[in-house]
N, C-alpha and C positions, 0 to 999 in steps of 0.2 A: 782198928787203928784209932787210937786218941786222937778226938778232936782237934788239940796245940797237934802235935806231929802230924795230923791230917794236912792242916791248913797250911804247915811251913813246907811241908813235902809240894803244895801247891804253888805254895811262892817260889821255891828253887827253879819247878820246873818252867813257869812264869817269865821270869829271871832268863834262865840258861835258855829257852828257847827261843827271846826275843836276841840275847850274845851270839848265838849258833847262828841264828837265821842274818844277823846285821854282821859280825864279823867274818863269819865263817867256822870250820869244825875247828881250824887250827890256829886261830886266834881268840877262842875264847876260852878264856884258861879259869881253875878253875877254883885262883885267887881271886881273880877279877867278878867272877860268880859270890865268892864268899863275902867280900869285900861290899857288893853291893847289898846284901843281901842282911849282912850286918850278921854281928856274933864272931864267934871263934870261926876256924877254917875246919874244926873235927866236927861241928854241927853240922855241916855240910857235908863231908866224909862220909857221918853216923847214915847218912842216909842215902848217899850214890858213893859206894868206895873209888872210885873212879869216872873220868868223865866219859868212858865209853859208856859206862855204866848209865850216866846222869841223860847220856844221848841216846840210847836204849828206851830209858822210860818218857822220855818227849817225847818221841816217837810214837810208842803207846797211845802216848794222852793226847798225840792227836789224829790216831784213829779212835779214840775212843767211841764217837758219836758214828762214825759207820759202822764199830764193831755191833754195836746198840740196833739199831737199823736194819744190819742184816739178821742177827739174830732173833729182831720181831717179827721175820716176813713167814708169813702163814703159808708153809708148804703143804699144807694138809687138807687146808676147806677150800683153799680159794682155784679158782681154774690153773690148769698148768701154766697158759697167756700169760696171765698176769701174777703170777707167781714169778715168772720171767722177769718181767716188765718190771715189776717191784723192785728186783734184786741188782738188775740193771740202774732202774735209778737211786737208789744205797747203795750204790759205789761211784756211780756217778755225782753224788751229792757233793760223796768225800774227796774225791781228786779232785772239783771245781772248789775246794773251799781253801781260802788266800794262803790259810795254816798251812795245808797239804802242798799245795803249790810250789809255797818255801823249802818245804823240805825238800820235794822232789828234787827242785833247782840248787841245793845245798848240796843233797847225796851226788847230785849229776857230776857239779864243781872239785868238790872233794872224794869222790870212791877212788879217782889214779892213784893219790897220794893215799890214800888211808882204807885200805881196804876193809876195814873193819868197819866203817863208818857204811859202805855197801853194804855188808853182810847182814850187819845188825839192821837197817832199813827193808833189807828183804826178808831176814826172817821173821823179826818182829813187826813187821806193815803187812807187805805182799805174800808172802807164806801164808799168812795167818788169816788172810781175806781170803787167800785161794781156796786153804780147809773149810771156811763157812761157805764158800759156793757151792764147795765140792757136797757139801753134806744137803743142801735145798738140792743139785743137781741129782742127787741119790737119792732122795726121796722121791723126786718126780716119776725117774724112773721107777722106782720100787711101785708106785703108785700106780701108773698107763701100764693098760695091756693092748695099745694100739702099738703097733710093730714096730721097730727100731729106736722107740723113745730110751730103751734101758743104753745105748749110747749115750747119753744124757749122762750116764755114770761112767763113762769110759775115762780110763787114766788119760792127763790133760787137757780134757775136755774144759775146767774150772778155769786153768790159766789161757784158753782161748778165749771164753765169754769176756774174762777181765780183759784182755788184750782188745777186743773188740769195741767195748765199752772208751779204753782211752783213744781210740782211735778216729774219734770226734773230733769238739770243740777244744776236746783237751789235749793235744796236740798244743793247739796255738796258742792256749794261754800256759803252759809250759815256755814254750819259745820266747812269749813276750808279744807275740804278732796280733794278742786281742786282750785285752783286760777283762768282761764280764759275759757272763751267758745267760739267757733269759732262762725263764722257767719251761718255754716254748721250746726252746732248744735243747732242754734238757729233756722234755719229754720226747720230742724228735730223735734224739742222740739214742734214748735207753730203747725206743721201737725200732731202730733201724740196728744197733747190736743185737738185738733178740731174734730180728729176724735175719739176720746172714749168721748169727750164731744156730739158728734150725738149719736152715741153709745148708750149713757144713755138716752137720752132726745126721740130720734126714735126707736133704736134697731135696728141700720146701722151697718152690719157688719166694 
């Protein structure tokens, strides 16, 4: 992608996510997008034909930095633990960051009315986190021949750990009921999913 088209594709999405996140999915329209953004309304078009479309790729961009994250975690050299532990906290990173946060509390507001605005949140956010666990959790298994680890690969297994992992701090700051979470807590929050995620999957005290 060209530089100029890199950078503007940056600004739109800049733009629309700061309208998405402050208005809502159905007041930010996506004159008022073009409008700020300055130029004609087809430069904007040229590059999100739509604003599903425009809110598909926020969404992306702002997973981008957990996609990043998970996709460094060394399922190969490093102990099964903390292979764990790692992938617990890279996703934990990403649902505690204010970006993330926003959107959740967006999709939350708007999926009744706009089901597309769910869908597209889950396949492109949650889906897609689920497949990079799913594949660290398959390696693990592929990897232990200490017995029952290849559960580790069992279908749903991926969307439990995720599920475990928000079932922290991130709860509240979802709700509104706490603003910030230490580092401390974060690393508390990824040990204690890891471990009722074995829990479930072995029956590891």
């Amino acid at each position: 992608m060209p530089v100029r088209t890199s950078a503007r594709r940056t600004a739109i999405l800049r733009i629309a996510g700061r309208m998405f996140l402050q208005q809502g999915y159905a007041d930010a329209s996506m004159d008022c997008i073009a409008a700020e953004l300055g130029g004609s309304k087809s430069t904007l078009y040229r590059h999100f034909p739509s604003k599903a479309a425009l809110f598909a790729a926020y969404v992306e961009e702002v997973g981008v930095a957990a996609f990043s994250a998970l996709a460094d975690v060394d399922a190969e050299r490093k102990e099964p633990m903390a292979v764990l532990k790692d992938t617990a906290r890279a996703y934990l990173d990403l649902i505690l960051a204010p970006s993330a946060l926003g959107v959740t509390r967006l999709v939350m507001a708007e999926a009744g009315r706009f089901p597309d605005v769910g869908r597209i949140f889950f396949e492109r956010g949650l889906r897609r986190i689920e497949r990079q666990i799913a594949a660290i959790l398959q390696r693990l298994a592929e990897r232990s021949d200490t017995p029952g680890w290849e559960r580790l690969a069992s279908p749903g297994a991926a969307g439990h750990f995720r599920a475990l992992c928000e079932a922290g701090p991130h709860e509240g700051c979802v709700w509104g009921a706490r603003e910030t979470v230490s580092p401390e807590e974060v690393e508390r929050a990824a040990g204690q999913a890891v471990a009722r995620f074995l829990h479930g999957c072995l029956g590891h005290a």
